[in-house]
C-alpha positions as CSV (number, residue, x, y, z in Angstrom):
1,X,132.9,164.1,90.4
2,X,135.8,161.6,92.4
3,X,139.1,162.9,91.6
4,X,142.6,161.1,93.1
5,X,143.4,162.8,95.8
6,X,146.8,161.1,96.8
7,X,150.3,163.2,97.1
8,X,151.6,163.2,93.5
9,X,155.6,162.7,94.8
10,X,154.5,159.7,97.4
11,X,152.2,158.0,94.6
12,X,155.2,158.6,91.6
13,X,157.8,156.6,94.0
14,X,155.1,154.0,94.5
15,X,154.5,153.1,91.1
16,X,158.0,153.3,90.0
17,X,156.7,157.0,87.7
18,X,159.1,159.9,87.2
19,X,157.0,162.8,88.4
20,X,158.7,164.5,85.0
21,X,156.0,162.3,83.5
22,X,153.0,164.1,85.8
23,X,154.3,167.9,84.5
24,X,156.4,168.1,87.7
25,X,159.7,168.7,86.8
26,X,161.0,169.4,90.5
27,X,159.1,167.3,92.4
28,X,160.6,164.6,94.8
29,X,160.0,162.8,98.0
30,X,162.7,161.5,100.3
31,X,160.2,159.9,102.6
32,X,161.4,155.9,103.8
33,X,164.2,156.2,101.2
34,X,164.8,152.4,101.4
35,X,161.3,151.6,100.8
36,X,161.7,149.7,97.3
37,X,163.7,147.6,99.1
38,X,161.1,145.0,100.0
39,X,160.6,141.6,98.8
40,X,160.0,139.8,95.1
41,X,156.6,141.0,93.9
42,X,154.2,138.5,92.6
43,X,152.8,138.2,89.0
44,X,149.6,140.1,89.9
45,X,151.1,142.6,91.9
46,X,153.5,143.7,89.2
47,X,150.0,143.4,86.5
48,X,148.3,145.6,89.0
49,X,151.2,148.2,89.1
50,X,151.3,148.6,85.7
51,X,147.3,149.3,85.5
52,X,147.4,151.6,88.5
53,X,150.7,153.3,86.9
54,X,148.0,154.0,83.7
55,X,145.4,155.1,85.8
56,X,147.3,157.5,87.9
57,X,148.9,159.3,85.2
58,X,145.9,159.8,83.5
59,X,143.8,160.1,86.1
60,X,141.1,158.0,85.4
61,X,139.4,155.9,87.6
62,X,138.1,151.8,87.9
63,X,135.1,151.9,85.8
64,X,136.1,154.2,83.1
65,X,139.9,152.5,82.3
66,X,137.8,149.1,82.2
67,X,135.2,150.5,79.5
68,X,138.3,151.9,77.4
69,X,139.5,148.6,78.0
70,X,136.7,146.9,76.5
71,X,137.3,149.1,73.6
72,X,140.6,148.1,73.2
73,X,139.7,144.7,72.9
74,X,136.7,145.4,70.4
75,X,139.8,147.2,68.0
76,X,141.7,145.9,65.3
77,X,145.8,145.5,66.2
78,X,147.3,145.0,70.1
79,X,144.9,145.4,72.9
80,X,147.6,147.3,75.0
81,X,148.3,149.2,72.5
82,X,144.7,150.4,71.5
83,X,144.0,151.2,75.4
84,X,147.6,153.2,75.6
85,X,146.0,154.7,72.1
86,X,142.7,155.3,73.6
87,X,143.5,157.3,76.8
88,X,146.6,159.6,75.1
89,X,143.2,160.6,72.8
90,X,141.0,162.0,75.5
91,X,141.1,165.9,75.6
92,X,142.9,166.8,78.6
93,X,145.4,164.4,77.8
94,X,145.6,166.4,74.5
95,X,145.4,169.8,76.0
96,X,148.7,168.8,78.5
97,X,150.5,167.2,75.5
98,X,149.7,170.3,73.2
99,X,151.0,172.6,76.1
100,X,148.3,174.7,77.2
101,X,148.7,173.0,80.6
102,X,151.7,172.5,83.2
103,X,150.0,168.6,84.2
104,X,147.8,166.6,83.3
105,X,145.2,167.6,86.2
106,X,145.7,171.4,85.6
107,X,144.4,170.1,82.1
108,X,141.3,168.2,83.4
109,X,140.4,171.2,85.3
110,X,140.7,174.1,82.5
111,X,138.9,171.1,80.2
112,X,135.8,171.3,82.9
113,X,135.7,174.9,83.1
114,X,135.3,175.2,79.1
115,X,138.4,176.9,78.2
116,X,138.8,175.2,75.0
117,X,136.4,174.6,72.1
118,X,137.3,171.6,69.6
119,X,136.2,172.2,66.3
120,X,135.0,175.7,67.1
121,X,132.6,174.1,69.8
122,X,133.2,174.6,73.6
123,X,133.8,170.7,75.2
124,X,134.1,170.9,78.9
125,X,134.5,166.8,79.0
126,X,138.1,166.1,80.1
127,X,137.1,162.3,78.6
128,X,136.1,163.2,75.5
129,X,137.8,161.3,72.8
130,X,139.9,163.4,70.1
131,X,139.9,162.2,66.0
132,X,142.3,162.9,63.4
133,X,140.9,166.1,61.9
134,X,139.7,167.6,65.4
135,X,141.4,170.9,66.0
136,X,141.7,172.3,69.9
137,X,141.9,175.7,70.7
138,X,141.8,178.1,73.5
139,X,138.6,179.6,73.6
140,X,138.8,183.3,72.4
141,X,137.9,184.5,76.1
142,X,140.5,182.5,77.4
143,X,143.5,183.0,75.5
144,X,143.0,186.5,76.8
145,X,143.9,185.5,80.4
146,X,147.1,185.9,82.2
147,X,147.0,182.4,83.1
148,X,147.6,181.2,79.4
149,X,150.2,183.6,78.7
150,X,152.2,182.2,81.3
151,X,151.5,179.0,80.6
152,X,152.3,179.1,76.6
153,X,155.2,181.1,77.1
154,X,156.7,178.6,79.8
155,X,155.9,175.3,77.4
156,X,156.7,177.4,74.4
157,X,160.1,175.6,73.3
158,X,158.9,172.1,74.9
159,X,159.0,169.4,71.9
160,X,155.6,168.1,70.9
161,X,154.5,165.0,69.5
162,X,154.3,164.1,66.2
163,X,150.8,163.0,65.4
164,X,150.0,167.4,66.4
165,X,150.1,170.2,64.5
166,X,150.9,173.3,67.6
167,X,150.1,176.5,67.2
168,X,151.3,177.9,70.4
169,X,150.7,181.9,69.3
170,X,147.3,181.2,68.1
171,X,146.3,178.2,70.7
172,X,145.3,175.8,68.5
173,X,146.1,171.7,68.0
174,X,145.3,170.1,64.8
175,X,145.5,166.2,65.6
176,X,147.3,165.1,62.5
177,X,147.4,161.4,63.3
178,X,146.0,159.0,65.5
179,X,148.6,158.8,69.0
180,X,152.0,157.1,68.4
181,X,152.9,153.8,71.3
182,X,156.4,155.1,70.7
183,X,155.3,158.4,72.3
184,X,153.8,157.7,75.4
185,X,156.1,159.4,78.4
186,X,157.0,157.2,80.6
187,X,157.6,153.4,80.8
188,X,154.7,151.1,80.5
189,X,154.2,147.6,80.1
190,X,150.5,147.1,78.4
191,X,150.6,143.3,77.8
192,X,150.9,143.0,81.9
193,X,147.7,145.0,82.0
194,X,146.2,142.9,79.2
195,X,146.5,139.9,81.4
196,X,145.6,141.3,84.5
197,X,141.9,141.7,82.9
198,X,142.1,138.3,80.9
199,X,141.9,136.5,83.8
């Protein structure tokens, strides 16, 4: 499976992300500190940035952020704001925002080992796209395991978003609602990635 390899600090300053926005609270880089000092970027440029910026945080790659763009476009409402809708819906997005993960890629990876089950079935695809109704959980075996313990008890006073129900004793998520724009955490600019692929 390709994965994104790249330093998480270097990659945040690049893209203008907080790291906070990754899970990494105390990460920084002071590497070529005047580096956002270069010149105007061009239209594309900045449309690129924001699609990258969407792609790294979720780390997903080329071909799959253009087939849930696709989907976006096939919804009713704002294109940007279906794809934005579409990625916060896939598991190990849900599994980070629920906080049974400390990032995003620690999510992915406890996804692909089948840690959790969704609706009493075990799902080990981190892409797999969560419904109102769906409830994530822990698997039984799993919730057993120092690792979650830690885990829940570090995230267990971190706010969670509103379209979730969180169960943080028992390890379960009951999507209540379809994902909220207003949530997303961190700064985006959709309609730039719109027009990026309308071109």
């Amino acid at each position: 499976m390709a994965k994104n390899t790249q330093p998480i600090a270097k990659r945040c300053k690049t893209l203008g992300v907080s790291p906070a926005a990754m899970g990494y609270a105390k990460k920084d880089t002071n590497r070529n500190p005047g580096g956002q000092m270069r010149r105007k970027k061009s239209e594309y440029a900045l449309q690129l940035n924001e699609k990258q910026k969407v792609k790294f945080v979720y780390g997903i790659l080329e071909k799959q952020f253009r087939s849930y763009f696709e989907k976006a476009i096939a919804m009713q409402g704002k294109t940007g704001e279906n794809l934005l809708v579409l990625v916060e819906r896939r598991l190990d997005n849900v599994v980070y925002r629920a906080g049974f993960a400390m990032t995003r890629r620690e999510a992915r990876q406890l996804v692909s080992h089948a840690h959790f089950t969704v609706n009493g079935k075990k799902v080990n695809i981190p892409s797999y796209l969560v419904k109102p109704g769906d409830v994530i959980a822990i698997s039984e075996k799993s919730m057993a395991l120092t690792k979650f313990k830690a885990v829940l008890e570090a995230n267990a006073l971190l706010p969670v978003v509103s379209w979730m129900d969180v169960d943080k004793t028992k390890g379960q998520a009951t999507i209540m609602a379809m994902p909220v724009r207003d949530e997303i955490d961190f700064e985006i600019q959709e309609n730039l990635i719109v027009e990026l692929y309308s071109k």
